[in-house]
N, C-alpha and C positions, 0 to 999 in steps of 0.2 A: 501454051502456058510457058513462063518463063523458067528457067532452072536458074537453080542459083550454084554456082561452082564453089567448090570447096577449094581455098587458098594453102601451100605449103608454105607458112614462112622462111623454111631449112632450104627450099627451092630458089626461093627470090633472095636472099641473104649474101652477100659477096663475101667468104674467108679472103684474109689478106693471110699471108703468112710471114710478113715483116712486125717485129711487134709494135706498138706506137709508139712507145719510147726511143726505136732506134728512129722510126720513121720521122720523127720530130726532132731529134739530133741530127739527121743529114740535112734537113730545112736550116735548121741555124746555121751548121758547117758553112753549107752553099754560100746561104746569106754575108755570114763573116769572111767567107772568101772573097765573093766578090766586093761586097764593100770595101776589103785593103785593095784590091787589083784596083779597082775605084778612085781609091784615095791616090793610091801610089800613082797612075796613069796622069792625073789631074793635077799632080805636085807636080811631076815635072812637065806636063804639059802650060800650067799657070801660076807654077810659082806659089810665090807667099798669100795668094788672095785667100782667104780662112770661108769666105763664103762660098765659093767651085769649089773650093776642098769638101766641105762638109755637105753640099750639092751631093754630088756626085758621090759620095761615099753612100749617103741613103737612097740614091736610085742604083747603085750596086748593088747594094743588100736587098733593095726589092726584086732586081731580077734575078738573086742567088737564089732570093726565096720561091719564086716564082719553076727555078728552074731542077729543085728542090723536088717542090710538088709534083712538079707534071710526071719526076724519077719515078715519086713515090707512086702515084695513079698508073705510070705503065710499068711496074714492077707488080701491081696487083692485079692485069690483065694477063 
């Protein structure tokens, strides 16, 4: 016969002990940072072109974001 196991939710459940407010303030930080290193790297790398400036500003901020996240996921392990 099959048994059926009884599940602890409190068992399977991850505490984080960052709270998500800060942990969501260091994602934008990241993000804002690297998108000026971004900007800033790509001005003087290309000058006046407004479309690599603004390029590259939002793929900085995606990998601030990015690098944000993974902080926040190994600061909860």
């Amino acid at each position: 016969m099959a048994q059926k196991r009884k599940h602890h939710h409190h068992a399977t459940a991850k505490h984080i002990d960052i709270p998500t407010r800060q942990r969501t303030r260091g994602r934008i930080i990241w993000a804002i940072l690297f998108a000026v290193f971004g900007f800033a790297l790509s001005f003087f790398a290309a000058g006046d072109n407004w479309v690599i400036l603004i390029i590259a500003a939002i793929i900085g901020g995606l990998i601030g974001y990015a690098i944000g996240k993974s902080m926040e996921q190994a600061a909860s392990q």
